[in-house]
C-alpha positions in Angstrom: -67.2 -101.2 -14.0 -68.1 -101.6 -18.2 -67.5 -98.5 -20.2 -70.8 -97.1 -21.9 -71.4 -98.5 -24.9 -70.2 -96.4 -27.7 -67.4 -95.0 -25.4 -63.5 -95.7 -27.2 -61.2 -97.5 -25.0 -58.1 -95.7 -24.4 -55.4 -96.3 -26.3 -52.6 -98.4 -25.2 -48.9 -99.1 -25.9 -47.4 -102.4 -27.1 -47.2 -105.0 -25.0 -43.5 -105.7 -23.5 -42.8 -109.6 -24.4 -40.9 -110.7 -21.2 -39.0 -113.0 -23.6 -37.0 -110.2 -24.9 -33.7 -108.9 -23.4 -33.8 -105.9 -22.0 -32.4 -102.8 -24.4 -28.6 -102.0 -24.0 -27.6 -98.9 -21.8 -26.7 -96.2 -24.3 -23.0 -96.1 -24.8 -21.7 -92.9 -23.0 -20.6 -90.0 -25.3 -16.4 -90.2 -24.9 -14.6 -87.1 -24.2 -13.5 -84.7 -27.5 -10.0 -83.7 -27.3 -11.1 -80.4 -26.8 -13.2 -81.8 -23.5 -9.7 -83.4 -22.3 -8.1 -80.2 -22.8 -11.2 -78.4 -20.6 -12.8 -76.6 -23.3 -12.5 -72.9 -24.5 -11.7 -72.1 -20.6 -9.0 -74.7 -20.2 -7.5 -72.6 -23.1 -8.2 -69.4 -21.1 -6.8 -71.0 -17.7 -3.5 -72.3 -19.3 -2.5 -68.9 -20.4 -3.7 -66.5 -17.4 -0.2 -67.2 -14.9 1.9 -66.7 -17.7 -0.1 -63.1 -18.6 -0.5 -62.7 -15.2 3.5 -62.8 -14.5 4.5 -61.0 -17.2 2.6 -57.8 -15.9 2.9 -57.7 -12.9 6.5 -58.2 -13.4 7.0 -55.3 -15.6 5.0 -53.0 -13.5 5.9 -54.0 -10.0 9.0 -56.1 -9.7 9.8 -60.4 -10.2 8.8 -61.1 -6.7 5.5 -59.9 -7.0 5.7 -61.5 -10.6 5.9 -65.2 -9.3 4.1 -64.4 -6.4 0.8 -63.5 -8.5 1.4 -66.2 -11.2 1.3 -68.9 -8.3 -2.2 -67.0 -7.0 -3.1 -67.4 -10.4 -2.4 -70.8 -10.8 -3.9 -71.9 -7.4 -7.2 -69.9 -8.3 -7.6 -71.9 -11.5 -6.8 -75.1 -9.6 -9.7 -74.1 -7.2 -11.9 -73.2 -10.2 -11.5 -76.1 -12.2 -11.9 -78.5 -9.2 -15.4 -76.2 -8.7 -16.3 -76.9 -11.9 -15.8 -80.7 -11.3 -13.0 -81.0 -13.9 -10.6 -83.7 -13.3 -8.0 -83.2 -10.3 -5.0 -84.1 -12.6 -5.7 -81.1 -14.9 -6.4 -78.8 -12.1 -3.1 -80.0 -10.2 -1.0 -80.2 -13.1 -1.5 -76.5 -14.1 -0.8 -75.9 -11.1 2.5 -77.6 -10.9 3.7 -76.3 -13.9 3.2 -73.0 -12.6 5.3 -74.0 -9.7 8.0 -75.1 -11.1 8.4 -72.3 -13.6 8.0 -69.7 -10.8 10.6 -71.8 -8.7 13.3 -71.6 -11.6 12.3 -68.1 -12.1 13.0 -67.5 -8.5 16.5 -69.6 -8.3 17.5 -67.5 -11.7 16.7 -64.5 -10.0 15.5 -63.3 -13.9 11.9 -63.2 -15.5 13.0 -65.3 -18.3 13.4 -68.0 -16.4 9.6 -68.3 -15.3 9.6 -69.9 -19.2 12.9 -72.2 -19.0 11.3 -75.4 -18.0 8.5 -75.1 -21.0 11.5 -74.9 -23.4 13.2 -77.3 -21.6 10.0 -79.6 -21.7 9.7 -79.1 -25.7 13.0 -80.3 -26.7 12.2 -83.2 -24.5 9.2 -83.9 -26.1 10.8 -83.4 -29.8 13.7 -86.3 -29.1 11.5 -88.6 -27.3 9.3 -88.5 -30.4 12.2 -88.1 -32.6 14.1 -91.5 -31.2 10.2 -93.7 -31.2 10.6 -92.8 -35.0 14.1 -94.4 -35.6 13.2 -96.8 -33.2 10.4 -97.6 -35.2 8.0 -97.5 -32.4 6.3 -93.7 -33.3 4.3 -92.6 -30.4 0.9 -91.7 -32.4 0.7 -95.3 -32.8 1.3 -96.2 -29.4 -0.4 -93.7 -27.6 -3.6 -94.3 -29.9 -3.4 -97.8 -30.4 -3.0 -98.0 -25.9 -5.9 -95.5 -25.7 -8.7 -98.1 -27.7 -7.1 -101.0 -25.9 -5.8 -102.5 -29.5 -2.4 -103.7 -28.3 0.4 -103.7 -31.1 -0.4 -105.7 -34.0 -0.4 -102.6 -35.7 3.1 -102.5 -35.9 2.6 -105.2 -38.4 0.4 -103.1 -40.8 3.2 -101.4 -43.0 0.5 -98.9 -44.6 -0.8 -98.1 -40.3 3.6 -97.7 -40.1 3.5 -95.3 -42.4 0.8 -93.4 -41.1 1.9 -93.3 -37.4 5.6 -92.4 -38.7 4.3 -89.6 -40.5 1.9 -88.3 -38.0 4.6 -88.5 -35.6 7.2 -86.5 -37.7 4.4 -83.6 -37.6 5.1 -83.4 -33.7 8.4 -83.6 -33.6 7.7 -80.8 -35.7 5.7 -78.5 -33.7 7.9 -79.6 -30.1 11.1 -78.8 -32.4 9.3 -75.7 -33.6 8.5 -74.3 -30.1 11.2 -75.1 -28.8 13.9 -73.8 -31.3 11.1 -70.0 -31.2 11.3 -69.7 -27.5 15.2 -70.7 -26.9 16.0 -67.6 -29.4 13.7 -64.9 -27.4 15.3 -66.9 -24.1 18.5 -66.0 -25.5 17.7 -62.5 -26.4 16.3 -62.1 -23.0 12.5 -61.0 -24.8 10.1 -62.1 -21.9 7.4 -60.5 -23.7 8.2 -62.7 -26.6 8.6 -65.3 -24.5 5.4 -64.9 -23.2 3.4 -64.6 -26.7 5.3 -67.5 -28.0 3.8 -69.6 -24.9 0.2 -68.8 -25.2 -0.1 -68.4 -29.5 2.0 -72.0 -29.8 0.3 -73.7 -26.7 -3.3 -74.7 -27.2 -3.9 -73.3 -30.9 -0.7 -74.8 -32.3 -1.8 -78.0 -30.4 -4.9 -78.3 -32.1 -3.8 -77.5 -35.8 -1.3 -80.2 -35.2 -4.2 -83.0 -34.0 -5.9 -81.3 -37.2 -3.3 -82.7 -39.3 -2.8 -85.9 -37.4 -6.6 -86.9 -38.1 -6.2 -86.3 -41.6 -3.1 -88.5 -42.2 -4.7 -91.3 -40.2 -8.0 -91.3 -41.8 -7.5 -90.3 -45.0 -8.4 -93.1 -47.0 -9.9 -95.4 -44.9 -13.6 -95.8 -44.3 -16.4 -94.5 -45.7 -18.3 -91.1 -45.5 -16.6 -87.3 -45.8 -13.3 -86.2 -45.1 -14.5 -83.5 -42.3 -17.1 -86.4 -40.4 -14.0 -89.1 -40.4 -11.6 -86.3 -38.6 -14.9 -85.5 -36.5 -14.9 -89.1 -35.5 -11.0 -89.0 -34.5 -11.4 -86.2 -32.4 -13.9 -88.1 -30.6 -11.7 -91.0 -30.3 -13.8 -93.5 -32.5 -11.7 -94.0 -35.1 
């Protein structure tokens, strides 16, 4: 049926040519470091066993100590795979706990709930240590591997430099932790022992990608400082 005369035609969008290619799928917004770390509560999870142990250590007795760490950590575990968070984060806190209630057990001390962290930073400081002299430093592989850019840039003496120094920085903070906490292992201070593991985990962790970003993008491309760290963070760089 015709409209009445005088009557305005509804308005209409543009016509779709079917020529044109349909528009690309929005590229999906990559994880933040803090996003692989699981966010402010990933922060909170990670330290929870070791606050957890600790008091009811010193009120009740170690048994009870590693008993409730390893609730704890299985509780987390549950929560996180609740939350839908990735099974490797919620299975690897809760191996860690494990093992560090296990060797707390076998010691038959409450230091020992914190000997395979130690152990684990000195590790961590000579692996990164010997990719230095071997003049592979792991920044550079790990980052490079993550955006699938193989190793040409082992042939970029300024992209050497960089990764060599960004590397030093956490051979650094491993060294560092692990040098603190072997002192308060020696002097048998659990509750330093426990303060040392939460305030050098996750905040010392992110200072040092802090300072990471900056070495790496300082200088290259264009725009601020603070939106070119930004852009590392989200792995885009």
């Amino acid at each position: 049926m015709t409209a009445p005369i005088g009557t305005p035609e509804p308005a209409r969008g543009p016509i779709a040519d079917p020529a044109a290619p349909p528009p690309e799928p929005a590229e999906p917004r990559r994880p933040s470091v803090l996003d692989q770390m699981g966010g402010p509560a990933g922060m909170l999870d990670s330290g929870l066993p070791v606050v957890v142990f600790v008091l009811v250590n010193s009120f009740v007795n170690l048994t009870w100590g590693i008993a409730a760490a390893l609730v704890a950590g299985a509780a987390i575990a549950v929560w996180r795979l609740a939350r839908r968070k990735p099974v490797t984060q919620a299975i690897g806190g809760l191996f860690g706990v494990g093992i560090a209630a296990f060797i707390a057990y076998r010691t038959g001390s409450a230091k020992g709930y914190f000997l395979w962290g130690i152990w684990t930073q000195a590790a961590f400081a000579l692996a990164f240590l010997i990719s230095i002299l071997v003049r592979w430093p792991l920044v550079g592989v790990i980052w490079e591997s993550l955006n699938g850019r193989g190793t040409a840039w082992r042939k970029d003496r300024h992209l050497m430099t960089r990764y060599t120094w960004a590397t030093v920085v956490w051979v650094a903070i491993f060294g560092g932790r692990f040098a603190l906490q072997n002192w308060a292992y020696g002097e048998d201070a659990v509750g330093w022992l426990a303060f040392m593991k939460i305030a050098l985990g996750y905040p010392v962790f992110i200072v040092g990608l802090l300072v990471t970003a900056i070495i790496l993008v300082a200088g290259h491309g264009e725009g601020s400082l603070k939106d070119r760290v930004r852009s590392f963070a989200r792995g885009t760089h």
